[in-house]
C-alpha positions in Angstrom: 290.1 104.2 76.3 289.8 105.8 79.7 285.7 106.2 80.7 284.2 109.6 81.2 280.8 108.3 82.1 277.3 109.7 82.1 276.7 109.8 86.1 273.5 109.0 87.2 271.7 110.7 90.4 273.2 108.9 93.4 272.4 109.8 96.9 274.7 112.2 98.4 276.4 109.8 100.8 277.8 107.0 97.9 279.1 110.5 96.3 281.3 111.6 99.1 282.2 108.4 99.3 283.2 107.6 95.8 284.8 111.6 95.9 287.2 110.1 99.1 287.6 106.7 97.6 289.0 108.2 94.5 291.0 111.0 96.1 292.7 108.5 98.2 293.5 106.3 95.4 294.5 109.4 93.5 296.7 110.3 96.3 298.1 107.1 96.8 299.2 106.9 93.6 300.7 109.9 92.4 304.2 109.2 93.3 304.0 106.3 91.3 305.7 107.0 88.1 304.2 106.1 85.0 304.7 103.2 82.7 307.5 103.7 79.9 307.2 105.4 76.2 309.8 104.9 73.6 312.0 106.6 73.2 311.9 109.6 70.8 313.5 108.5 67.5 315.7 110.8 65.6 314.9 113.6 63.8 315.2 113.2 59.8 316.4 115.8 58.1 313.0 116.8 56.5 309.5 116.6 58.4 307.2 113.7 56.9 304.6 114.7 54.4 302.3 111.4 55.2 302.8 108.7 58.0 304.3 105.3 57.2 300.7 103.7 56.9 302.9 100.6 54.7 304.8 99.9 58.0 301.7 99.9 60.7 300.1 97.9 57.7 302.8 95.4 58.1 302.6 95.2 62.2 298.8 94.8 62.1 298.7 92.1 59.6 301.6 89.8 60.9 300.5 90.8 65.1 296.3 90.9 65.0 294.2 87.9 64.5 290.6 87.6 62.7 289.2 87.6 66.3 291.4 91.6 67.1 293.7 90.1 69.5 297.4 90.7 69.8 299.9 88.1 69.6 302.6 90.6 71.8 305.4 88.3 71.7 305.4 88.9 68.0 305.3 92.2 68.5 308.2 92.6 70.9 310.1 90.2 68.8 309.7 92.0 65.8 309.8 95.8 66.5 311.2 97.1 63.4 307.2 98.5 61.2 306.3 99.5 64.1 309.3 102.2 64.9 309.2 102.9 61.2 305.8 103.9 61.4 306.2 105.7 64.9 309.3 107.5 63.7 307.2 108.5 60.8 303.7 110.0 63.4 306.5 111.8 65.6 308.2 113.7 62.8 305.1 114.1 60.9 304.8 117.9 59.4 302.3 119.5 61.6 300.4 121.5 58.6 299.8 117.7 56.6 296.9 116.8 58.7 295.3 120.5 58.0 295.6 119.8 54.6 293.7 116.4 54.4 289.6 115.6 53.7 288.3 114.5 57.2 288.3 111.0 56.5 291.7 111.0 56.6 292.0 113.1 59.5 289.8 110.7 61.5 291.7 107.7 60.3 294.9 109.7 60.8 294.0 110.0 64.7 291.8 106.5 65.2 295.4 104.7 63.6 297.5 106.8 66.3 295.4 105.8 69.1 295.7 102.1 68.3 299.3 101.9 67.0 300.4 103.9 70.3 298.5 101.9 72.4 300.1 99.0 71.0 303.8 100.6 71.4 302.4 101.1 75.3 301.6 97.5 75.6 305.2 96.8 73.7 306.8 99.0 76.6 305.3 97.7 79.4 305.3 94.4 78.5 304.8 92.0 80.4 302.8 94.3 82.4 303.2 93.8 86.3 300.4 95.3 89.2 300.0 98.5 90.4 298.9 99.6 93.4 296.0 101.7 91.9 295.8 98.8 89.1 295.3 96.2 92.0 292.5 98.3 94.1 290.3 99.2 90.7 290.2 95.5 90.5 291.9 95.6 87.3 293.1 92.1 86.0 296.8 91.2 85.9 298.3 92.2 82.5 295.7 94.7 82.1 296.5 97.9 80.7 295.2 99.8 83.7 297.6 98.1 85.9 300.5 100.9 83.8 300.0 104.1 86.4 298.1 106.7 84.3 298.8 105.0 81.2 295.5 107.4 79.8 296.3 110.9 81.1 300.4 111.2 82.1 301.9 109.1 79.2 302.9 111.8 76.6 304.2 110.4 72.7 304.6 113.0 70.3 302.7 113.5 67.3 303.3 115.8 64.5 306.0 117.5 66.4 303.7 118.4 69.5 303.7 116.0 72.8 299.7 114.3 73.3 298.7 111.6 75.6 295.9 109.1 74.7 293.2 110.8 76.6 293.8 114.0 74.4 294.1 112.1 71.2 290.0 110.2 72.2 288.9 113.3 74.0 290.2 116.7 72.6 290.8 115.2 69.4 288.1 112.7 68.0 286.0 113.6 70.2 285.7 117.0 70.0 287.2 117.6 67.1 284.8 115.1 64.7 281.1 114.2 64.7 281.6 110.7 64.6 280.6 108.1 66.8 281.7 105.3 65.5 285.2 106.3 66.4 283.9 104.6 70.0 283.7 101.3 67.8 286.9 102.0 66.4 289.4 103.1 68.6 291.2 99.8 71.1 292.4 100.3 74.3 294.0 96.8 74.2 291.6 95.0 76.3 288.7 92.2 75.6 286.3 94.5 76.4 287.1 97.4 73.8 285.9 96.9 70.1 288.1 94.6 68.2 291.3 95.9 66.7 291.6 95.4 63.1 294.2 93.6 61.3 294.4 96.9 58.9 294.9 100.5 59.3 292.1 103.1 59.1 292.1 104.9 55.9 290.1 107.8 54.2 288.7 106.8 50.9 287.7 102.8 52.4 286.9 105.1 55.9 283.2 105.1 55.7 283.1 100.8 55.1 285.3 100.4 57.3 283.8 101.5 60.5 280.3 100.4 59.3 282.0 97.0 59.8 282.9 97.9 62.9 279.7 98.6 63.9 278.8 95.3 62.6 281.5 93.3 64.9 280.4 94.8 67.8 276.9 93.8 67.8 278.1 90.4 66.5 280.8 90.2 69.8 278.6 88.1 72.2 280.7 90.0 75.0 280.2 93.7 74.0 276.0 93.5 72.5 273.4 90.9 73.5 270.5 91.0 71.6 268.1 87.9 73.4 264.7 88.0 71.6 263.7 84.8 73.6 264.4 86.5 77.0 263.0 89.8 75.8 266.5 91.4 77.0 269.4 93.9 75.2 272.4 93.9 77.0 275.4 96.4 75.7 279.0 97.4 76.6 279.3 100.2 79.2 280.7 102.3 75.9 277.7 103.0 74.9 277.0 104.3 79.1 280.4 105.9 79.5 279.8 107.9 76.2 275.8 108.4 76.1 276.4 111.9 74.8 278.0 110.9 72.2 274.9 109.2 70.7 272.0 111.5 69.7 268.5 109.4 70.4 265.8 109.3 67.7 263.1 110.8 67.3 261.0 108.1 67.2 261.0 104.3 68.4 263.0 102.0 70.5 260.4 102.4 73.3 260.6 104.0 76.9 264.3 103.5 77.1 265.9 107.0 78.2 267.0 108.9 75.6 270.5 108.1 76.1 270.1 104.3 75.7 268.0 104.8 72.8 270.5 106.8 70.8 272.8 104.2 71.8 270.3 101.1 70.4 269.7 103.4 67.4 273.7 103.5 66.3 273.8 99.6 66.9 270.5 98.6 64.8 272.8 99.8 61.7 274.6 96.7 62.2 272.1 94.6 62.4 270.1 91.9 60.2 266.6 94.0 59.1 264.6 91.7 61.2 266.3 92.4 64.6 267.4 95.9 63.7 263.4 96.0 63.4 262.6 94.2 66.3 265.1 96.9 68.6 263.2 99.8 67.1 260.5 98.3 68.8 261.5 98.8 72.1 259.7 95.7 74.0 262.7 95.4 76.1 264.8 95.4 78.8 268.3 96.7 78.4 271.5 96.5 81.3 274.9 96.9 80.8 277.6 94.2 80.1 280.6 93.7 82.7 283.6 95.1 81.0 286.8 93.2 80.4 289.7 94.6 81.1 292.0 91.7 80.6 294.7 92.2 78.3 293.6 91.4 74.5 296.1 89.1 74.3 296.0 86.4 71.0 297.6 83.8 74.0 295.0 82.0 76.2 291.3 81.2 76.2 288.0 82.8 74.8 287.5 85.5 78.0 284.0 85.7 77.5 283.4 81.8 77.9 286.0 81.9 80.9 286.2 85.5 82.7 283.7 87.3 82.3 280.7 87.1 85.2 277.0 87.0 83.1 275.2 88.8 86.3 272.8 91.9 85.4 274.3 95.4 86.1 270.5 97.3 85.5 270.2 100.6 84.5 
């Protein structure tokens, strides 16, 4: 899940430099190769009518734990549903989709997004630093160590090459009004919303990301609701994407618009009496740090041991 954020006003000076820190990492980096995709499997004989959604069943359920993370090992070890299911996206006939309800369609794209992020983990795996990796400040292990892992990676779905950016950005994004996608789409690190141990599908579509929503404001590490302290604190999601969340007319308090649409999705998942207590808007809100460690099943609970709990204020 690369971050197209909402940029605040900043003074002209920490813009040029930001502009020359970036072009210089930009620069430094773009020899670099990028990290590795399978290979493309072979063709079958006739295109496939539906994806394999038995065999990426089969990786999430013996891979994912209640908790989203990956045991990789296990996925490495056992590649077989995963290819099967890959083999199955790749060759996929490139008029099924058009011919599918738009639940389908969205789960269609949200399952490709996580099952190729997984194959990029697979790939990579164990995932060393990167020079760009290492200067972002990006964790060991962490997906943003692989060089352009978001934008230069191309896969191929229904026939036609895509990267992950175009699949979030030019697909769901543009393509669907739906913002829980940003709840349901994994980017295999601690900080995105948990991976499920299922796949997306049309007719259970609408339940499934309403539970979604309901993990995420139930994940200590990506919402904070502290009555006691009078304080909201919520993943840098719901900055990167403000847009993506249309503000109410009414309630949640003073916040700017783009918070409040953002407090309004996440009071759906909610008890009534907090959901009702957010609407209130008696409030500060900040932003959580985000975690970019690996989402890896091995090793402790990263949000009792990584991440910092300092305030990043709007």
């Amino acid at each position: 899940m690369s971050k197209r954020a909402l940029s605040p006003t900043r003074p002209p000076w920490r813009l040029a430099l930001a502009a020359a820190v970036t072009g210089g990492l930009a620069a430094a980096t773009w020899w670099v190769p990028p990290g590795r995709v399978p290979a493309l499997p072979e063709r079958p004989a006739e295109l496939f009518r539906t994806p394999d959604r038995d065999a990426y069943a089969r990786t999430l359920a013996a891979v994912v734990d209640d908790q989203g993370r990956v045991d990789y090992d296990q996925l490495i070890a056992h590649p077989a549903d995963l290819d099967a299911w890959y083999r199955s996206v790749v060759w996929l006939d490139p008029e099924a989709p058009e011919r599918w309800d738009e639940p389908t369609r969205i789960a269609f794209w949200c399952n490709a997004y996580n099952g190729l992020t997984l194959l990029t983990i697979r790939e990579n795996h164990p995932i060393g630093r990167s020079l760009f990796g290492t200067l972002t400040l990006a964790p060991a292990g962490s997906i943003r160590q692989i060089p352009r892992v978001w934008s230069r990676l191309h896969f191929q779905v229904a026939t036609e090459p895509v990267t992950l950016d175009h699949i979030e950005h030019g697909i769901l994004r543009s393509r669907f009004t739906e913002p829980r996608i940003h709840v349901a789409i994994n980017c295999a690190s601690e900080g995105c919303p948990a991976l499920r141990s299922e796949p997306y599908d049309g007719p259970g579509l609408e339940a499934q990301l309403d539970d979604q929503v309901r993990r995420m404001v139930n994940s200590p590490g990506r919402f904070l609701l502290d009555r006691d302290h009078g304080r909201v604190r919520l993943s840098r999601i719901f900055r990167w994407f403000a847009t993506d969340f249309t503000a109410p007319e009414r309630g949640y308090g003073e916040h700017p618009p783009a918070v409040r649409g953002a407090l309004a999705f996440l009071a759906r998942g909610l008890p009534p009496e907090d959901a009702a207590w957010l609407e209130r808007g008696q409030y500060t809100v900040d932003w959580l740090p985000y975690d970019w460690h690996l989402n890896d099943s091995v090793g402790e609970d990263p949000y009792t041991a990584r991440v910092p709990v300092g305030p990043d204020p709007l």
